[in-house]
Residue frames as a rotation matrix with the C-alpha (Angstrom) as fourth column:
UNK 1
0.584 0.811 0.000 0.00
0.811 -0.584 0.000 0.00
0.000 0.000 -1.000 0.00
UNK 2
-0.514 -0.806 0.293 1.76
0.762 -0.586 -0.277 3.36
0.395 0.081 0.915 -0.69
UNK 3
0.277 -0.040 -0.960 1.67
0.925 -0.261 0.277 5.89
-0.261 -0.965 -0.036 1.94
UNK 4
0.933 -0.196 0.302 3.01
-0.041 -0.892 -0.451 9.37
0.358 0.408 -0.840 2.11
UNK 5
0.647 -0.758 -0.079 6.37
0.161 0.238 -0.958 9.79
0.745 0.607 0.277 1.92
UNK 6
0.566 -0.084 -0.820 8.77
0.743 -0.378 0.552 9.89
-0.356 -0.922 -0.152 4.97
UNK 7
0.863 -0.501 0.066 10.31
-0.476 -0.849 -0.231 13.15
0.172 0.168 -0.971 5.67
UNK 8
0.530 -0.690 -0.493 14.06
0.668 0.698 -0.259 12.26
0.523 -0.192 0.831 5.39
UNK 9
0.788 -0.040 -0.615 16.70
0.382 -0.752 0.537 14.31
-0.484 -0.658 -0.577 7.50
UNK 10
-0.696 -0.515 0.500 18.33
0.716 -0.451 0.533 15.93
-0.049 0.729 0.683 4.17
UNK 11
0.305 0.921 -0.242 15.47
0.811 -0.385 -0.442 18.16
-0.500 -0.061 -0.864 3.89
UNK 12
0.968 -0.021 -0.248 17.50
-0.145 -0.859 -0.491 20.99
-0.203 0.512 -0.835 2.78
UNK 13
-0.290 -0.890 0.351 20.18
0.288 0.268 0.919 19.13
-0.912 0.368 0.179 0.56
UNK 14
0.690 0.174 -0.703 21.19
-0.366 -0.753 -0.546 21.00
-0.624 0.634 -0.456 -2.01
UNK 15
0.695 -0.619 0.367 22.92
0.611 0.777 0.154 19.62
-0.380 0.117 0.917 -5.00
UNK 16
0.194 -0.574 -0.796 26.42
0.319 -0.730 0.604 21.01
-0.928 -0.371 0.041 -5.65
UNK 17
0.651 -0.142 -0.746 26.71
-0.620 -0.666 -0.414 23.99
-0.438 0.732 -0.522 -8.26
UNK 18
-0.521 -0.852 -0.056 30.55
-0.759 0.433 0.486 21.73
-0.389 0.296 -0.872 -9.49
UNK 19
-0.843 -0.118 0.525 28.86
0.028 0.965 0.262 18.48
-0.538 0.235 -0.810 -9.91
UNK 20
0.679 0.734 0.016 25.92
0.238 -0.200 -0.951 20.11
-0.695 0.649 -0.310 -12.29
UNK 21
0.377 -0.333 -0.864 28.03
-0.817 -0.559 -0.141 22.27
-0.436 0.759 -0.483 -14.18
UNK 22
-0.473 -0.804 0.360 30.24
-0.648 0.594 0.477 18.78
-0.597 -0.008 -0.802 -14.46
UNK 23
-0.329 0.627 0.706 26.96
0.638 0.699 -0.324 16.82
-0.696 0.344 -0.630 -15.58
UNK 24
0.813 0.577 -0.082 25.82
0.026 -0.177 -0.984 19.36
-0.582 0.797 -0.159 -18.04
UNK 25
-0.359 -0.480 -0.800 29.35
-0.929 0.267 0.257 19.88
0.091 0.836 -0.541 -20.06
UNK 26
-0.868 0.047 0.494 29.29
0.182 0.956 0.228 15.57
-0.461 0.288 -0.839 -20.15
UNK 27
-0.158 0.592 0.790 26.14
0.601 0.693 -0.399 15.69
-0.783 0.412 -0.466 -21.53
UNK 28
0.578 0.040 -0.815 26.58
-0.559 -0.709 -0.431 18.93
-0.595 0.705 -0.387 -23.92
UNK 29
-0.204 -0.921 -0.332 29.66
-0.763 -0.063 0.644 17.16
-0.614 0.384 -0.689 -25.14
UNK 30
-0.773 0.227 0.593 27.73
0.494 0.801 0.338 13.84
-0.398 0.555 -0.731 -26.23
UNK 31
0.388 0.827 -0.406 25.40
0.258 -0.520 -0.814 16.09
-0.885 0.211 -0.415 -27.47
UNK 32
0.320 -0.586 -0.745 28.06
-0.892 -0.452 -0.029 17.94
-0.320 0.673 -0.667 -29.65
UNK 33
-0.633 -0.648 0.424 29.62
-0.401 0.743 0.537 14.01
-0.663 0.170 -0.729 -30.49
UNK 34
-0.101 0.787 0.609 25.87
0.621 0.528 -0.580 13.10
-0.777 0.320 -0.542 -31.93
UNK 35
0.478 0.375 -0.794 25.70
-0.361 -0.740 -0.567 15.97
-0.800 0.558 -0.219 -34.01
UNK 36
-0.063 -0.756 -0.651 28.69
-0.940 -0.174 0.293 16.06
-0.335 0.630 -0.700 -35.23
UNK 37
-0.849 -0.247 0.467 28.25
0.031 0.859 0.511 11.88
-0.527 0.448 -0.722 -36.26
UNK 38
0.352 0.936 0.030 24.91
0.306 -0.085 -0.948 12.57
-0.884 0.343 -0.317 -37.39
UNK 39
0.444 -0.168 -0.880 26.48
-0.685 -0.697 -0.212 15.43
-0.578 0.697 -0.424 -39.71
UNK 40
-0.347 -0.924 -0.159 29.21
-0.741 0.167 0.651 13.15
-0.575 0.344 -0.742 -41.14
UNK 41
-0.797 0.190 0.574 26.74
0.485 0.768 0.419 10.16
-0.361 0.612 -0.704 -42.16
UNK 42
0.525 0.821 -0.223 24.61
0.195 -0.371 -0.908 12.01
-0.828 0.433 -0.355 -43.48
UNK 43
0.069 -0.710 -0.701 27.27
-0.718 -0.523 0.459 13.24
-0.693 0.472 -0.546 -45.63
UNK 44
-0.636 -0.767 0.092 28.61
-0.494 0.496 0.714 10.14
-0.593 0.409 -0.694 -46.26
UNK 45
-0.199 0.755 0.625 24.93
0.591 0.601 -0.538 8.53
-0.782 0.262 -0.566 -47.52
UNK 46
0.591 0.313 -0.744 24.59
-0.277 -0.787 -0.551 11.42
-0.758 0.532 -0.378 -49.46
UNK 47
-0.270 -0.866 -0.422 28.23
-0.876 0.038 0.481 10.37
-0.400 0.499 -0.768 -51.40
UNK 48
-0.528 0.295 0.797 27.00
0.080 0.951 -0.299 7.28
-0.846 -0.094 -0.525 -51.20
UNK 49
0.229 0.770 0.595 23.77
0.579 0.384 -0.720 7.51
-0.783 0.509 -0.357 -53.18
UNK 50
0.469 -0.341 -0.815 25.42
-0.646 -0.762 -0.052 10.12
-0.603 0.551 -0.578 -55.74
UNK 51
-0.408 -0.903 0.136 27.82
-0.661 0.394 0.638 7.64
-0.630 0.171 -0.758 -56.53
UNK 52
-0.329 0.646 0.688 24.58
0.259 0.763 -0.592 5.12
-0.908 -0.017 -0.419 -57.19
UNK 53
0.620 0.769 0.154 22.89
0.366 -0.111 -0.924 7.30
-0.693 0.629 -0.351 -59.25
UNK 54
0.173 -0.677 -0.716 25.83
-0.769 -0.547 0.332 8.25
-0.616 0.493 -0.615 -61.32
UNK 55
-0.954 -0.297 0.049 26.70
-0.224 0.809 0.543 4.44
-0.201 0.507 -0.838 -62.12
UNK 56
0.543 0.794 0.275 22.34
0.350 0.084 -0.933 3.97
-0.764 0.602 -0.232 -63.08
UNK 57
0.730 0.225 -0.645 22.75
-0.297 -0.746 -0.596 7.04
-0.615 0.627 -0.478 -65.22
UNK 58
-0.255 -0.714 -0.652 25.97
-0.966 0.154 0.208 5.53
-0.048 0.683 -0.729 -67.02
UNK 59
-0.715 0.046 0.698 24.73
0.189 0.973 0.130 1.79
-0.673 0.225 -0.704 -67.09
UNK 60
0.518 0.854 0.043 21.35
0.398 -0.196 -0.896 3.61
-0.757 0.481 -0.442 -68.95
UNK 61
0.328 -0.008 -0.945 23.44
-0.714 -0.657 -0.242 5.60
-0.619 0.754 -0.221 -71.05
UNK 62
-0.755 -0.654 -0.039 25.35
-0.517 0.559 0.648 2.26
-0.402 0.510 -0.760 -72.40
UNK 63
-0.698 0.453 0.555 22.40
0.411 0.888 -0.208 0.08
-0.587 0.083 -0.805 -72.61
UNK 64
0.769 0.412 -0.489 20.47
-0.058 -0.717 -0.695 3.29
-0.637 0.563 -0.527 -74.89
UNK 65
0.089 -0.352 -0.932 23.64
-0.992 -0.119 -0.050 3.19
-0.094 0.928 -0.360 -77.11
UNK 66
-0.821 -0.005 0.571 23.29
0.030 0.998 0.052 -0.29
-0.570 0.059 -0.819 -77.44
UNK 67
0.145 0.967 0.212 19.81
0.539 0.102 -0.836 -0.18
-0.830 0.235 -0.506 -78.40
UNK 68
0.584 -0.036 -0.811 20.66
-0.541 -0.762 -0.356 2.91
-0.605 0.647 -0.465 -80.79
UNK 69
-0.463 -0.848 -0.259 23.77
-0.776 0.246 0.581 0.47
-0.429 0.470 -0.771 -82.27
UNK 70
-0.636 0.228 0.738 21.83
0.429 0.898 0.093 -2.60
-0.641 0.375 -0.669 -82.82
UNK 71
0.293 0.956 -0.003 18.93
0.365 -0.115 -0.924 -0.51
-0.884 0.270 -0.383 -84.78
UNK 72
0.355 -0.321 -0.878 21.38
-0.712 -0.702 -0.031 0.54
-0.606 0.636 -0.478 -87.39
């Protein structure tokens, strides 16, 4: 059965000003680490599918002069 909470005898702990400031850079920095990998694969999918649609666009352009050679 859940009750009301006891009073504990920290009542007026306070947490220290060092060990925040410590927890927010750590978590700004993985913050800044996610971007920044985010940023980079994007990037790299981007190269990625360029590359794709470059070798389509040249496998289409052979298989059109094929077609264009055999009709002569």
């Amino acid at each position: 059965m859940l009750g009301k909470p006891k009073e504990t005898a920290d009542t007026d702990w306070q947490s220290s000003a060092r060990g925040e400031q410590a927890w927010k850079e750590a978590t700004d920095e993985v913050a800044s680490r996610n971007a920044d990998t985010r940023k980079t694969g994007r990037k790299e999918r981007e190269d990625q599918e360029r590359e794709r649609e470059q070798e389509r666009r040249s496998a289409a352009a052979k298989r059109d002069a094929k077609l264009i050679k055999r009709r002569r």
